[in-house]
C-alpha positions as CSV (number, residue, x, y, z in Angstrom):
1,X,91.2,109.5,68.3
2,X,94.4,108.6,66.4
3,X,95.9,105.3,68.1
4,X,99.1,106.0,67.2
5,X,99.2,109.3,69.0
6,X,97.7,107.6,72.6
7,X,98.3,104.3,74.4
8,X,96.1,102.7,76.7
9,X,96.5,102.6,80.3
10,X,93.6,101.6,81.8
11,X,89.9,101.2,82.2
12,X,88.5,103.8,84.7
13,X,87.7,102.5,88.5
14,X,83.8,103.4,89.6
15,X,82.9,104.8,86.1
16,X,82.2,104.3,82.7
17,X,85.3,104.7,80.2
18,X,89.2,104.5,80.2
19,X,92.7,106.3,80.5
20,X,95.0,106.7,77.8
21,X,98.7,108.5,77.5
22,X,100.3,110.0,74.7
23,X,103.0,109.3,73.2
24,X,105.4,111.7,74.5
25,X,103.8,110.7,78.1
26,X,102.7,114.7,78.1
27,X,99.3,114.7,78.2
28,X,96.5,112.2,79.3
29,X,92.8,111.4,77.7
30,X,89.8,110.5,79.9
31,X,86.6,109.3,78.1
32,X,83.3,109.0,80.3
33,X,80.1,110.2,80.4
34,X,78.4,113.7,82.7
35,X,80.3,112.5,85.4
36,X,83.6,113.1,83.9
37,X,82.2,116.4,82.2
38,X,81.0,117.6,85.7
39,X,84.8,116.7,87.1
40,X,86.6,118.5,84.2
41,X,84.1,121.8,84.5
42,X,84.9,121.5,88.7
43,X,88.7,120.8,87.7
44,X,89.0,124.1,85.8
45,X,87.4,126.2,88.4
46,X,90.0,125.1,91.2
47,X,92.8,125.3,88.5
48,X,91.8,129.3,88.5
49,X,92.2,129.3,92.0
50,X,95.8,127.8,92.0
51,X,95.0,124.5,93.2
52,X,97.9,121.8,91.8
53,X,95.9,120.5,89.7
54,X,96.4,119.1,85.8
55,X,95.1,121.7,83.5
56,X,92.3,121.0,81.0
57,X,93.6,121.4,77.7
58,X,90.6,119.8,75.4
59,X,87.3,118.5,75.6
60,X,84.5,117.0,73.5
61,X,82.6,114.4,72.2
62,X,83.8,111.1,70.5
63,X,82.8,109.9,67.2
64,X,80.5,107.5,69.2
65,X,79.1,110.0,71.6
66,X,81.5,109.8,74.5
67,X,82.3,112.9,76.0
68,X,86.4,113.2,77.0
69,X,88.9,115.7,78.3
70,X,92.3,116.0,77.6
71,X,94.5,117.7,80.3
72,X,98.4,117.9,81.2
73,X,100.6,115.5,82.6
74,X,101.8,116.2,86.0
75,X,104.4,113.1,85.9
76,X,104.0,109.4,85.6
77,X,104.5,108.1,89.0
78,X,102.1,108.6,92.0
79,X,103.5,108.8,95.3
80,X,101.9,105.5,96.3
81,X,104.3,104.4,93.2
82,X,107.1,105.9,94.7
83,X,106.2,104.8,98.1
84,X,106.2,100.9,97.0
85,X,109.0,101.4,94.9
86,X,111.4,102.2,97.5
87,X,110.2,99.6,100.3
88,X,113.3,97.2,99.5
89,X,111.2,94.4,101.5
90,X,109.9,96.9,104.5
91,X,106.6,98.3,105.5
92,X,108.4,101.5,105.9
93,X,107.8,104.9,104.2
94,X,110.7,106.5,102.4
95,X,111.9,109.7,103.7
96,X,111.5,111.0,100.3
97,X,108.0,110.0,100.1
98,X,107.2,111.8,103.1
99,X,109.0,115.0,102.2
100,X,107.0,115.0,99.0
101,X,103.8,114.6,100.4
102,X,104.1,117.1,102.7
103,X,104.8,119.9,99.8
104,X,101.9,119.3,97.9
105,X,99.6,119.0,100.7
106,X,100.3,122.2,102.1
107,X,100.2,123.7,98.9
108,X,97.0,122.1,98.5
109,X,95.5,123.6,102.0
110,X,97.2,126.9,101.1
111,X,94.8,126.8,98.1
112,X,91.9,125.6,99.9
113,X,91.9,127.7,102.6
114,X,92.6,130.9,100.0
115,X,89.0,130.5,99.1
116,X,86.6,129.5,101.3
117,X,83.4,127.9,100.4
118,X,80.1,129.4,101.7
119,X,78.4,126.8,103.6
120,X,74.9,126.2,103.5
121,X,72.7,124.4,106.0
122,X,73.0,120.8,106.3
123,X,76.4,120.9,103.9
124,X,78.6,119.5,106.7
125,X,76.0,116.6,107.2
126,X,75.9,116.1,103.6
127,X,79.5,116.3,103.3
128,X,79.8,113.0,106.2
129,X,77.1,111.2,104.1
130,X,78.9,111.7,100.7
131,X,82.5,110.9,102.3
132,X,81.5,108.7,104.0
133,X,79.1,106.8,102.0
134,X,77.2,106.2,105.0
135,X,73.9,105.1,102.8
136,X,75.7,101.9,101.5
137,X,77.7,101.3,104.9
138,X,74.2,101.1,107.0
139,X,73.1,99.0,104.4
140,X,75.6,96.9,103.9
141,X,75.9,96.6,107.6
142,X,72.2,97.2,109.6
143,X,74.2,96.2,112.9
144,X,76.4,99.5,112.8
145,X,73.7,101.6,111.5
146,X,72.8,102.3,115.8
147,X,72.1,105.1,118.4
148,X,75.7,104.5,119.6
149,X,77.1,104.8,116.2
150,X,74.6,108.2,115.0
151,X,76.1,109.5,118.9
152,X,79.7,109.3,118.0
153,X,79.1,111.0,114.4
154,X,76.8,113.4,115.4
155,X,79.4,114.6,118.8
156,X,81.8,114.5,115.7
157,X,80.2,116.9,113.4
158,X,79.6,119.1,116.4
159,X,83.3,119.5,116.9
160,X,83.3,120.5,113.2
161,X,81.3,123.0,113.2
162,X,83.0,126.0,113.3
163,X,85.7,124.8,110.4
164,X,85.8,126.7,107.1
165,X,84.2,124.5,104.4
166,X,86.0,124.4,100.8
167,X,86.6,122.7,97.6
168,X,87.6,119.3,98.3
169,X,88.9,116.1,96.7
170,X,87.0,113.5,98.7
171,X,89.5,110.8,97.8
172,X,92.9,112.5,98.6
173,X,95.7,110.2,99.1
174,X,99.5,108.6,98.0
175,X,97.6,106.9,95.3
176,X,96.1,110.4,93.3
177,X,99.2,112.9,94.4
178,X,102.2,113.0,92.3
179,X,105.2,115.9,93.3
180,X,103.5,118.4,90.7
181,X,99.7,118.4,91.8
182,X,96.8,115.9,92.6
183,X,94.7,113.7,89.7
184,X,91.4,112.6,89.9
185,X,88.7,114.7,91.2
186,X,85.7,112.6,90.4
187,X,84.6,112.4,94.3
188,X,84.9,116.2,94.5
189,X,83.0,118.6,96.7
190,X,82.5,120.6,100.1
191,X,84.6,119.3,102.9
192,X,85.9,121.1,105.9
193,X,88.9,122.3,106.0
194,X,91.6,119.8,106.4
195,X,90.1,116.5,105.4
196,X,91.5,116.0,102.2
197,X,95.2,116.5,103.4
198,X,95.4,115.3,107.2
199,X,94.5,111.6,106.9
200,X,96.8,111.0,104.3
201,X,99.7,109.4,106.2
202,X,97.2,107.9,108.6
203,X,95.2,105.6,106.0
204,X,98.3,104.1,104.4
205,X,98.1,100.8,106.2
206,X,95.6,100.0,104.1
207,X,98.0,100.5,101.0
208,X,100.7,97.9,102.5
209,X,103.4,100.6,103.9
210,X,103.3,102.6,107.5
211,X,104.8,105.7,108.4
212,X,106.7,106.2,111.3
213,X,105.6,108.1,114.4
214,X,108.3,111.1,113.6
215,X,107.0,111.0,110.1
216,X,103.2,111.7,110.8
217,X,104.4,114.0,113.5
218,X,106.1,116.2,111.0
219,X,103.7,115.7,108.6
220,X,100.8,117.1,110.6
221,X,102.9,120.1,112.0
222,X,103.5,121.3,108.1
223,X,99.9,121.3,107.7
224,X,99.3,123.2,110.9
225,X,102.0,125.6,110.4
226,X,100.4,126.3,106.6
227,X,96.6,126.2,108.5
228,X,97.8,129.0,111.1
229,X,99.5,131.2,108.7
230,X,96.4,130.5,106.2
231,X,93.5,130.9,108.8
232,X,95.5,131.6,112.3
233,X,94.1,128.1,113.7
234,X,96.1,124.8,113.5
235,X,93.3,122.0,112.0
236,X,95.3,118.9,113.4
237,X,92.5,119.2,116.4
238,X,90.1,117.2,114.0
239,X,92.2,114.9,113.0
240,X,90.0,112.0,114.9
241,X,86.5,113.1,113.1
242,X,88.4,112.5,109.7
243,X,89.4,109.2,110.1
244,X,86.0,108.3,111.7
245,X,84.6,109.3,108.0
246,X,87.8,107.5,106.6
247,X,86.9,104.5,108.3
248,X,83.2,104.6,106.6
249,X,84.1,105.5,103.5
250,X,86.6,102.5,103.6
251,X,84.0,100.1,104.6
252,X,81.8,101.0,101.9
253,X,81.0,98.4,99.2
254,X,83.2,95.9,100.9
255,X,80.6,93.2,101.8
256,X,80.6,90.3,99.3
257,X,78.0,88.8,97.2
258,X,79.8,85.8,96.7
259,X,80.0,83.4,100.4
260,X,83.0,81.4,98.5
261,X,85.3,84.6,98.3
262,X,86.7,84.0,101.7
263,X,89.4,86.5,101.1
264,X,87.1,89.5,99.9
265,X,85.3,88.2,103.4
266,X,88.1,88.4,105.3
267,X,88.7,92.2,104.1
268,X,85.4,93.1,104.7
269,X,85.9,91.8,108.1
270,X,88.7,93.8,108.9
271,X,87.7,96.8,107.9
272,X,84.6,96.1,110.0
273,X,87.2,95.9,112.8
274,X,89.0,99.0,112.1
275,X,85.8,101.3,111.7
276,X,84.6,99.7,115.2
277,X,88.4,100.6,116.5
278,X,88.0,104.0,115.6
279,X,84.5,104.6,117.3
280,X,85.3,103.4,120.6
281,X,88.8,105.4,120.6
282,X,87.1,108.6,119.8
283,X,84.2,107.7,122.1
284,X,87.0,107.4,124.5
285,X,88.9,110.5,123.9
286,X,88.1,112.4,120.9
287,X,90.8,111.4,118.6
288,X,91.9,108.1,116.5
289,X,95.6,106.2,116.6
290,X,95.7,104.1,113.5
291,X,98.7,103.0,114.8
292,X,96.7,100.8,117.8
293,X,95.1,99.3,114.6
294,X,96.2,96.0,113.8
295,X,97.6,95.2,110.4
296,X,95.5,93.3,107.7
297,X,98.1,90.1,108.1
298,X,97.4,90.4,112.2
299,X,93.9,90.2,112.0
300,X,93.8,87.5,109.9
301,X,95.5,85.6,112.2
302,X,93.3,86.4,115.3
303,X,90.2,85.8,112.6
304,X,91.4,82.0,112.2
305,X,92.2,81.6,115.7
306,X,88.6,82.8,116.5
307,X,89.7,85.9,117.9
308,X,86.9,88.0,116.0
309,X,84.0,87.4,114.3
């Protein structure tokens, strides 16, 4: 690789290599190992199926056997970017922002729903245990792994059986969209219909900004409006189920190693909370309101007051 053609930006999260730019900020190089060969072989099949996704423009091997992939630049500032960005000392999301996401997720289900994926048995299962990381959650945390727990899950995937399966991201959200497509597919696989796109606006707490009611309103009528002309059935129904498996795969890897990092406790703690919040709403009625969740700052407070464990 010539250094004067690419800058660095970056070491990559939850694998082996790093990100750099080019000059001209056109075109971005990903080294790795088969997991970023798998992503950039998967990446090229959606981009045949019009998916807005970066297009692969070059692969191969490094000089000291690293394999990397060179694809397009689809801008260089995520929506989470733009999101923080334009807080001007607020929680709340930009009208912009919202108005943004909303184009490129229902282009995204557009896409999705274009070609269907042929399920196979056990691939909605295996799509909760790989979304949701539900190995490392149980493990991490033997108290949640419970009849009560497998009930709510299980009444969950029952709902979603009937819903299309297709090529999914895994990890959609602010942070991996940009207004010209959506980046990093390492997480990719089957999901059902939906799941990448609906949460988005629902999980952003987590990110340090909140949407208003009218926002996620509109937000989830766009995508039902694109899911009925798509499939003639609106998916907002399953909203709930989707940010039960958002609340696992959220809680997975949290738990520290280290008893002294009280603040990496603390977040482990709260997300703990959330997951718990989640499974007794949809116990209750089917469905999930992140906005009864409390905020990261609120918790903390009832934490040192005793409130919670």
């Amino acid at each position: 690789m010539n250094e004067k053609n690419w800058r660095f930006v970056k070491k990559r999260t939850a694998a082996d290599g790093a990100v750099y730019v080019s000059v001209d900020k056109t075109r971005y190089r990903r080294t790795g190992g088969a997991e970023l060969q798998a992503e950039a072989e998967f990446q090229r099949r959606i981009a045949d199926l019009n998916y807005p996704v970066p297009h692969v423009l070059e692969e191969g091997v490094t000089d000291d056997g690293h394999y990397y992939v060179v694809e397009e630049s689809l801008g260089d500032q995520t929506l989470h970017e733009r999101a923080v960005a334009s807080l001007d000392g607020g929680r709340a999301l930009h009208g912009d922002v919202v108005d943004t996401a909303e184009q490129v997720a229902a282009r995204m289900l557009r896409a999705q729903a274009a070609h269907l994926a042929q399920p196979t048995p056990g691939s909605l299962r295996q799509w909760l245990d790989s979304a949701g990381f539900t190995q490392n959650v149980f493990q991490e945390n033997p108290d949640l792994d419970n009849p009560r727990t497998h009930a709510v899950l299980d009444h969950a995937l029952d709902r979603l059986g009937t819903v299309p399966l297709v090529r999914g991201h895994l990890d959609y959200g602010l942070p991996n969209v940009l207004p010209a497509g959506v980046i990093d597919w390492q997480h990719h696989g089957l999901v059902p219909l939906g799941y990448d796109v609906l949460p988005a606006l629902e999980i952003i707490a987590f990110k340090g900004y909140t949407a208003g009611p009218g926002q996620r309103r509109r937000y989830l009528a766009v995508l039902d409006d694109a899911s009925l002309n798509a499939t003639g059935q609106p998916i907002s129904q399953n909203l709930g189920a989707y940010l039960l498996v958002k609340a696992l795969f959220f809680l997975a890897l949290m738990r520290p190693t280290d008893p002294s990092r009280m603040d990496k406790h603390l977040k482990w703690q709260y997300r703990r909370h959330l997951f718990t919040k989640g499974l007794e709403q949809y116990e209750c009625t089917g469905t999930v309101d992140t906005a009864l969740f409390p905020r990261l700052e609120e918790f903390a407070a009832g934490h040192s007051a005793g409130d919670h464990p």
